[in-house]
C-alpha positions as a Markdown table, in Angstrom:
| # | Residue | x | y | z |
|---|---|---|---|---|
| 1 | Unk | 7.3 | -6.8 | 0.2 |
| 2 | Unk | 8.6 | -3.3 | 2.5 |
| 3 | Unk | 11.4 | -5.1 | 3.4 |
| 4 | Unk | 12.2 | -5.9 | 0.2 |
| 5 | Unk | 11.8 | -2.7 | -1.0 |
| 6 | Unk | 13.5 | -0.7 | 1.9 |
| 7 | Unk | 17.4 | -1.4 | 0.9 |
| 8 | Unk | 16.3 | 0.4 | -2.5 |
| 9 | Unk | 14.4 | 3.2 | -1.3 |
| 10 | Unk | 17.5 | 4.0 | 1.3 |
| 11 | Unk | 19.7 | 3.9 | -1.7 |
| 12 | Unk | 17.2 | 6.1 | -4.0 |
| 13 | Unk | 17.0 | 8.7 | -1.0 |
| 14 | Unk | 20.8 | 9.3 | 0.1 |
| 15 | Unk | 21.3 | 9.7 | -3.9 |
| 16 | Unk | 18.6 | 12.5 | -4.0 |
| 17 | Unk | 19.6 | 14.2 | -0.7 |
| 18 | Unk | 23.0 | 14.1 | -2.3 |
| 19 | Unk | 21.6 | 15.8 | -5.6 |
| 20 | Unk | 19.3 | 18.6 | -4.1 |
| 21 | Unk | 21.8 | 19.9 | -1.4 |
| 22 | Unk | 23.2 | 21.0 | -4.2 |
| 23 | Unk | 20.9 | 23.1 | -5.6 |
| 24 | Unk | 21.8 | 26.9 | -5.3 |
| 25 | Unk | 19.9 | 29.2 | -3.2 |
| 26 | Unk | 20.9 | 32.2 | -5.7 |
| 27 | Unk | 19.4 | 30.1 | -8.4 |
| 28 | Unk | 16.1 | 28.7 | -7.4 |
| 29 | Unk | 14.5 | 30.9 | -9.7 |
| 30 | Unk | 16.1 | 29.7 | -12.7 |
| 31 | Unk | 14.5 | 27.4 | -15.4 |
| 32 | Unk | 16.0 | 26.1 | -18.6 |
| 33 | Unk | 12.7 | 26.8 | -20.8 |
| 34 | Unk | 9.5 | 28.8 | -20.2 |
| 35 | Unk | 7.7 | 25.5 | -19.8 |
| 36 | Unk | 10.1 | 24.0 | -17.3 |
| 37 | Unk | 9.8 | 24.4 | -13.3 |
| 38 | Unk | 12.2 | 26.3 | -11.8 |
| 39 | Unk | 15.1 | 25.2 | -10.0 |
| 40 | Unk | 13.5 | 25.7 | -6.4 |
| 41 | Unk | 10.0 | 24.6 | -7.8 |
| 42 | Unk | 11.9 | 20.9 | -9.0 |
| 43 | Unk | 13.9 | 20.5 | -6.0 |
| 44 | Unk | 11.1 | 21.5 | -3.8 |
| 45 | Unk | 9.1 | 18.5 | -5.9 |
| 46 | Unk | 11.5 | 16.2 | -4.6 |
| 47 | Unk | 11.4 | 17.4 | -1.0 |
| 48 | Unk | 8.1 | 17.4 | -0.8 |
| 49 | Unk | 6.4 | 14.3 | -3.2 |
| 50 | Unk | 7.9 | 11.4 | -0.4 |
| 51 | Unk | 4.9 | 13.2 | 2.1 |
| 52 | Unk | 2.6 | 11.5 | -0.1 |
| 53 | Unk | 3.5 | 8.0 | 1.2 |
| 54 | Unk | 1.4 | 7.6 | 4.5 |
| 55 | Unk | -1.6 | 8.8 | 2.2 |
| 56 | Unk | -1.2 | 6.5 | -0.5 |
| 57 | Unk | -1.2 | 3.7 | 2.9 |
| 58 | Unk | -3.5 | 4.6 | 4.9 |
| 59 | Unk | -6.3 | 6.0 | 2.0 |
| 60 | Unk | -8.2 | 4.5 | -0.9 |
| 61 | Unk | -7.4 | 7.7 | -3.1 |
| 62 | Unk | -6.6 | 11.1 | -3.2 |
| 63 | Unk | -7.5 | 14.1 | -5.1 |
| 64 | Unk | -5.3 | 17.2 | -6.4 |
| 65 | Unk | -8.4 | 18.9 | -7.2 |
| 66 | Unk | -11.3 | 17.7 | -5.1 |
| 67 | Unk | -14.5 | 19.3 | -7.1 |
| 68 | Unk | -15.6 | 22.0 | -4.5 |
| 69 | Unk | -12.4 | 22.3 | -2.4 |
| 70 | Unk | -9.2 | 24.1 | -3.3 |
| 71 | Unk | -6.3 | 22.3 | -4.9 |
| 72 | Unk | -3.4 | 21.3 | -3.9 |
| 73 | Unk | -1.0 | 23.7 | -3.3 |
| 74 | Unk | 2.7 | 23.1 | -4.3 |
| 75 | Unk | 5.2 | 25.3 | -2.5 |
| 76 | Unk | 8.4 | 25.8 | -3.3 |
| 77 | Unk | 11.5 | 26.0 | -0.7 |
| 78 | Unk | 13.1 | 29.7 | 0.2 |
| 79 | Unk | 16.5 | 28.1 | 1.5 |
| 80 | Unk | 18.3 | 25.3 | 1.4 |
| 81 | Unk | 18.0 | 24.8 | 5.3 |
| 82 | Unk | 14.4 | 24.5 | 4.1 |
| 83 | Unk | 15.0 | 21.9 | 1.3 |
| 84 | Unk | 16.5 | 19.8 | 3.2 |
| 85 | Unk | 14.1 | 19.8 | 6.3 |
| 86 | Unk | 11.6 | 18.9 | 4.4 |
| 87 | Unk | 13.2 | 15.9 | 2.4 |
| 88 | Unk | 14.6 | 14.7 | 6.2 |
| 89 | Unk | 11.3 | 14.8 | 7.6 |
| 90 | Unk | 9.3 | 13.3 | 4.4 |
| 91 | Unk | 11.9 | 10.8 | 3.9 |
| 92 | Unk | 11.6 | 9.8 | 7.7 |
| 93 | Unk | 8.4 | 9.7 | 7.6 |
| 94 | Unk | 7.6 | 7.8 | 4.0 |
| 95 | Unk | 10.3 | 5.1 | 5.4 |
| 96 | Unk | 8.5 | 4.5 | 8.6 |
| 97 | Unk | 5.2 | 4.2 | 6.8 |
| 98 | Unk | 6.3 | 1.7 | 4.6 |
| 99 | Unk | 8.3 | -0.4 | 7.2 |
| 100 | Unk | 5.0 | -0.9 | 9.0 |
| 101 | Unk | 3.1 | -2.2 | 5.7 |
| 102 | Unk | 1.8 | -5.3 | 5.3 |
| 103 | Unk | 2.0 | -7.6 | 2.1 |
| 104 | Unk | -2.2 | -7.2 | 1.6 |
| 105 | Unk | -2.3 | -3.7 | 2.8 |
| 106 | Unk | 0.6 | -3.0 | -0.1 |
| 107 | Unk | -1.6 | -4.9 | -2.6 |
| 108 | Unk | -4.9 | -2.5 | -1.9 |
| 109 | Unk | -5.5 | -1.0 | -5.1 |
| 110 | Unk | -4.9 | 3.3 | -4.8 |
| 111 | Unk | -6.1 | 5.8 | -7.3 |
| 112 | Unk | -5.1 | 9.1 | -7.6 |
| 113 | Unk | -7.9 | 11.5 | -9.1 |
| 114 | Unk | -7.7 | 15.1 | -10.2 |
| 115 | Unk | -11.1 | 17.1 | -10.0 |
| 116 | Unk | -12.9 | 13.8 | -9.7 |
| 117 | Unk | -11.4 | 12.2 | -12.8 |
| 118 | Unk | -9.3 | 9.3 | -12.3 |
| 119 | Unk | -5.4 | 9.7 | -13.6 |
| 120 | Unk | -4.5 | 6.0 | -12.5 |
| 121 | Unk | -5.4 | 3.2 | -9.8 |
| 122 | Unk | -3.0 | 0.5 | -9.0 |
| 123 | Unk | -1.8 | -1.6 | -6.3 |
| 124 | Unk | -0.4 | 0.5 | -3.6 |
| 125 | Unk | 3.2 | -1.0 | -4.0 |
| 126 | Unk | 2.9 | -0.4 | -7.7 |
| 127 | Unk | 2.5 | 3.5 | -6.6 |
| 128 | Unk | 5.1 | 3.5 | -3.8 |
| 129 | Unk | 7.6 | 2.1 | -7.2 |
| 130 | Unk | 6.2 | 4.2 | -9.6 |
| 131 | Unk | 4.9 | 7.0 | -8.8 |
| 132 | Unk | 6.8 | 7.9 | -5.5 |
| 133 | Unk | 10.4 | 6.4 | -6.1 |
| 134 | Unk | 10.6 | 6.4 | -10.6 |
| 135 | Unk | 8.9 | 9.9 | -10.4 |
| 136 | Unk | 11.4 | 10.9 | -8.0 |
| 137 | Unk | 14.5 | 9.4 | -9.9 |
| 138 | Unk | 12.9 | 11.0 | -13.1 |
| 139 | Unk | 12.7 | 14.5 | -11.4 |
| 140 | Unk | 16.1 | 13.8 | -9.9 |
| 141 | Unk | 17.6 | 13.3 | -13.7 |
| 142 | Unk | 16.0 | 16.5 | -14.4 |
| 143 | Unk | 17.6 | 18.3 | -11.4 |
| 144 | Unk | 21.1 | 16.5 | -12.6 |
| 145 | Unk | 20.9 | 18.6 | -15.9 |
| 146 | Unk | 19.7 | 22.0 | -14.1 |
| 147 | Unk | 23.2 | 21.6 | -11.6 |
| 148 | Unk | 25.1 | 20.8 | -14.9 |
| 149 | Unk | 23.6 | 24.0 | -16.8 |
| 150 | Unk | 24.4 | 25.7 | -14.2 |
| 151 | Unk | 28.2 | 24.6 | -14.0 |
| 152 | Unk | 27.4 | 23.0 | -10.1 |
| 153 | Unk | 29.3 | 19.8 | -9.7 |
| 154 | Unk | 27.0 | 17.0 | -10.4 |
| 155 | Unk | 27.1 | 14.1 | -8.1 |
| 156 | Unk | 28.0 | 10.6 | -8.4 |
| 157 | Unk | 24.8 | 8.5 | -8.3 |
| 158 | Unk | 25.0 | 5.1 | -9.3 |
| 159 | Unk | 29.1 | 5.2 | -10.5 |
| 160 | Unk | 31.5 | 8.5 | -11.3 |
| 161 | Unk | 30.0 | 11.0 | -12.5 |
| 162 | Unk | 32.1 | 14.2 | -15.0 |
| 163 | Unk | 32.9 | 15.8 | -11.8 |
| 164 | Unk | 33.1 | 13.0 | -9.3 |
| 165 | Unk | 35.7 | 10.4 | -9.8 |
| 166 | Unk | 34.9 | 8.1 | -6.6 |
């Protein structure tokens, strides 16, 4: 089954590399609504949600809230140096994780909790599909529509896009 999923996940990745090296330094502060993360915040999501993946394979669960402990912290990049460190290295990462997983280690059932309650548990290659590589196409659309707000040249993901042809 990581075999079979590699090809895609290589494919998923250069595409979101592609989309968050363009993300201007001068407007990670920007946001399209009050409700919305900001440009930095987003981008820095997608940097930083593939260091997840070793977790998710070598736990039963994790918790964004553990009752008693601090949460999580999300951060969010200063520079696009930054960015782009942090997606290499959780991309590398993640991808060597999963290469190394076996069919009934990938069928273990993960759940991910926040202050104790239980959001969702599913097989861990259900959460490596859904919730690391959808979530991250999802966020990725998002990003797409931030660039384009912001008149940056969006990039061609899976065909032309307005402002590239090939």
């Amino acid at each position: 089954m990581s075999q079979a999923l590699l090809p895609e996940f290589d494919h998923e990745m250069a595409n979101t590399r592609k989309t968050i090296e363009r993300v201007p330094e001068d407007k990670y502060g920007w946001k399209p609504h009050e409700k919305s993360m900001s440009m930095g915040r987003l981008s820095t999501h997608l940097a930083e949600l593939l260091g997840l993946v070793p977790t998710v394979l070598q736990t039963e669960s994790f918790d964004f809230a553990p009752p008693g402990a601090p949460p999580h912290q999300p951060k969010t990049a200063t520079s696009r140096a930054e960015l782009l460190e942090m997606f290499d290295k959780n991309v590398a990462t993640a991808r060597a994780a999963i290469a190394e997983a076996t069919d009934p280690q990938l069928m273990v059932t993960w759940t991910l909790l926040i202050g104790g309650q239980t959001l969702f548990s599913m097989p861990r290659i259900a959460v490596l599909r859904g919730m690391m590589m959808n979530h991250m196409i999802h966020h990725r659309g998002q990003l797409a529509v931030y660039l384009r707000l912001n008149d940056v040249p969006v990039p061609a993901l899976y065909g032309p896009s307005a402002d590239e042809q090939s």
